[in-house]
C-alpha positions in Angstrom: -25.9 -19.3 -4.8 -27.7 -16.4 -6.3 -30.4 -16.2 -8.5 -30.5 -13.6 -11.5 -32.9 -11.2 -9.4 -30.3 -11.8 -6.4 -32.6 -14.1 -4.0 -31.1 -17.3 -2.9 -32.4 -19.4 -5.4 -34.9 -21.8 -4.1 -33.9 -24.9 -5.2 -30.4 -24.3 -4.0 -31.9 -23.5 -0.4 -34.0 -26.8 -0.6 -31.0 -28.9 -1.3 -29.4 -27.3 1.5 -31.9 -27.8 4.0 -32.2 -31.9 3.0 -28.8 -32.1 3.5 -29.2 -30.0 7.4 -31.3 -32.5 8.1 -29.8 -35.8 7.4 -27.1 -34.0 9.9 -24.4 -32.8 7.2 -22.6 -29.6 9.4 -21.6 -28.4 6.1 -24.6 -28.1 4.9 -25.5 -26.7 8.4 -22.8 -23.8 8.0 -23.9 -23.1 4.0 -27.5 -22.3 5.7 -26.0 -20.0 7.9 -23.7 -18.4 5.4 -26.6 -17.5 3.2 -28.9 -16.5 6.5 -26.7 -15.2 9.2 -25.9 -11.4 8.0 -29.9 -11.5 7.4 -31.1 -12.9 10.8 -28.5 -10.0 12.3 -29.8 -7.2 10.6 -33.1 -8.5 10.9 -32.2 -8.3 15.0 -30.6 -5.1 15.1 -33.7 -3.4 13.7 -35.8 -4.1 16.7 -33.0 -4.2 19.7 -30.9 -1.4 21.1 -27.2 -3.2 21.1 -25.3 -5.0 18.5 -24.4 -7.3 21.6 -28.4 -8.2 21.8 -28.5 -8.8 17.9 -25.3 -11.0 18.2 -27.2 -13.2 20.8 -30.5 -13.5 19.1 -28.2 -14.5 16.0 -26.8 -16.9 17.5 -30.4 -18.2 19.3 -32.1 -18.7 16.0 -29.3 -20.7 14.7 -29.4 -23.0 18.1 -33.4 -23.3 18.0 -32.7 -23.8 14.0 -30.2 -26.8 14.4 -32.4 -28.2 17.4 -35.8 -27.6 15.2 -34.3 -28.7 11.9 -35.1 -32.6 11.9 -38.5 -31.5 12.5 -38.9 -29.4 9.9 -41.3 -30.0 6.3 -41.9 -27.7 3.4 -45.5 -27.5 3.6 -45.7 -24.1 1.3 -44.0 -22.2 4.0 -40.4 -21.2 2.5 -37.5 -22.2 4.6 -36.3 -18.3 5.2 -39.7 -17.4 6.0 -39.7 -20.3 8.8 -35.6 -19.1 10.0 -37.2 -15.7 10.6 -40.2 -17.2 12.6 -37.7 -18.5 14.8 -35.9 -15.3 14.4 -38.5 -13.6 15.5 -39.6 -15.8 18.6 -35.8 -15.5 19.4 -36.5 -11.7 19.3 -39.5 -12.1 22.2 -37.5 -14.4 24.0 -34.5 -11.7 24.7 -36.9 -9.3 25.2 -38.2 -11.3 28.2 -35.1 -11.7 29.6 -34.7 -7.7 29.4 -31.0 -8.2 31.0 -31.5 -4.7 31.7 -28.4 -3.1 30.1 -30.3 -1.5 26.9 -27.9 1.1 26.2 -28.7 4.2 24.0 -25.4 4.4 22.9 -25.1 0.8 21.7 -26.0 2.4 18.2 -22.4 3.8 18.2 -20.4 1.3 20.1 -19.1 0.1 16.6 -18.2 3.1 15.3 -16.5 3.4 11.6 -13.2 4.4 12.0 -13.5 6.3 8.3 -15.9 9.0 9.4 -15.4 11.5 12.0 -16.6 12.2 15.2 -19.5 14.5 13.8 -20.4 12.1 11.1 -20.9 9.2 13.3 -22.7 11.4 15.9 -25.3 12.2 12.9 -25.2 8.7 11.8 -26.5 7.5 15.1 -29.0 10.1 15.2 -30.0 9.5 12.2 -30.4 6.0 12.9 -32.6 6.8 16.3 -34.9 8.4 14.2 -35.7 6.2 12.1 -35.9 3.3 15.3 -38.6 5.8 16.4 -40.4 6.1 13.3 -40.6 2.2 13.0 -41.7 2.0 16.6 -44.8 4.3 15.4 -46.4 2.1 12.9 -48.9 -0.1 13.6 -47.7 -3.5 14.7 -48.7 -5.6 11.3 -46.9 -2.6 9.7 -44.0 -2.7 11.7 -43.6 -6.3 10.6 -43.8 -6.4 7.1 -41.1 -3.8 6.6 -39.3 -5.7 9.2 -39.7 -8.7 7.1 -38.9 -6.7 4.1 -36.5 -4.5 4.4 -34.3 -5.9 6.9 -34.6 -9.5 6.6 -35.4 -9.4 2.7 -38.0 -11.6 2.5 -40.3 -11.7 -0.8 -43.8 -10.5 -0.4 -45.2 -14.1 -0.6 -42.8 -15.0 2.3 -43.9 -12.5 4.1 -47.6 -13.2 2.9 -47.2 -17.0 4.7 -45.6 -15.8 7.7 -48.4 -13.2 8.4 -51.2 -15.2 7.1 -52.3 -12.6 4.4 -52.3 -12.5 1.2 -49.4 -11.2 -1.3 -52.2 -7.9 -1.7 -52.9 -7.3 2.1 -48.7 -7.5 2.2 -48.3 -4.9 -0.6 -50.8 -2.6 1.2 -49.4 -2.7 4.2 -46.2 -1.6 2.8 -46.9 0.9 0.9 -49.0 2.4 3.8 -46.4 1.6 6.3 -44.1 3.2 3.6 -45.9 6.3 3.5 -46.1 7.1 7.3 -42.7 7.0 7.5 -41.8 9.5 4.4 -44.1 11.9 6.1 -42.8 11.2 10.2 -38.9 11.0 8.5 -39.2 13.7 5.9 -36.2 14.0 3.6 -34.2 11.4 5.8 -36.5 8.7 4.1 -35.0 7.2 1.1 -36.0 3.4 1.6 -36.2 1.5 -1.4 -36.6 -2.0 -2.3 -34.4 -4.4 -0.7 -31.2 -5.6 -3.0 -32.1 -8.5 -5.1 -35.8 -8.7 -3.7 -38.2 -9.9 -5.2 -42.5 -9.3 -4.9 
């Protein structure tokens, strides 16, 4: 359920999550319906296969389900705590480093609509802006992790990093501004669909 802005409305998310707990698996697959294609893309930013994003996916859903009786709304929204996990899920397959981090991962879905040259750019283009990302400062790294990938509000983001909603903004904007200068015309990143600050 969508809000007017286009967040998951709140509420909506709260009900879900009551419903997780007392053990309903529909509720269980609603959370992951409104979260999964978030979590993923939230993965893929920070590791080199789609295979690795797949398993770190399906980690934060495990630890989610295995956490979830545990879990209170005190302040911290439920996404913001999913992505914690997310994260940690993140460290944990890093860890493990199963040692097949393939540099041609980024292709090894390619879309059968563009041609050969087009996806070669695409991938390219893609590595650069890995790169970039990897360049910022680590609590700039994060934030437009948080933002732009997994879509979380400033606030959420805010709660998660243990700043305030100002400190977030800044860091954005900064964070925003190294990588317009290190990406050039390749940077076009606006503000995630349907977030809001």
């Amino acid at each position: 359920m969508l809000d007017v802005a286009g967040t998951i409305e709140a509420a909506h998310v709260r009900r879900t999550v009551a419903k997780a707990r007392a053990g309903d698996p529909e509720a269980i697959a609603r959370l992951y319906d409104l979260f999964a294609a978030r979590v993923y893309r939230f993965a893929l930013v920070r590791v080199e296969s789609r295979a690795d994003a797949e398993d770190i996916l399906q980690q934060t859903f495990v630890k989610m389900i295995e956490a979830l009786p545990r879990y209170e709304d005190r302040g911290l929204p439920f996404a913001a705590w999913l992505f914690r996990i997310a994260r940690n899920s993140m460290i944990d397959v890093a860890r493990a480093d199963r040692g097949h981090a393939d540099l041609d991962a980024m292709g090894e879905h390619p879309d059968e609509r563009r041609g050969p040259a087009e996806q070669a750019e695409a991938a390219s283009d893609r590595m650069a802006v890995r790169a970039a990302i990897s360049r910022l400062t680590p609590d700039q790294r994060t934030v437009i992790e948080y933002r732009f990938f997994a879509g979380l509000s400033h606030r959420e983001i805010a709660r998660l990093m243990d700043r305030n909603d100002g400190a977030i903004r800044a860091l954005q904007f900064r964070a925003v501004e190294a990588l317009r200068e290190d990406l050039g015309p390749l940077m076009d990143l606006a503000e995630p669909d349907g977030a809001q600050a």
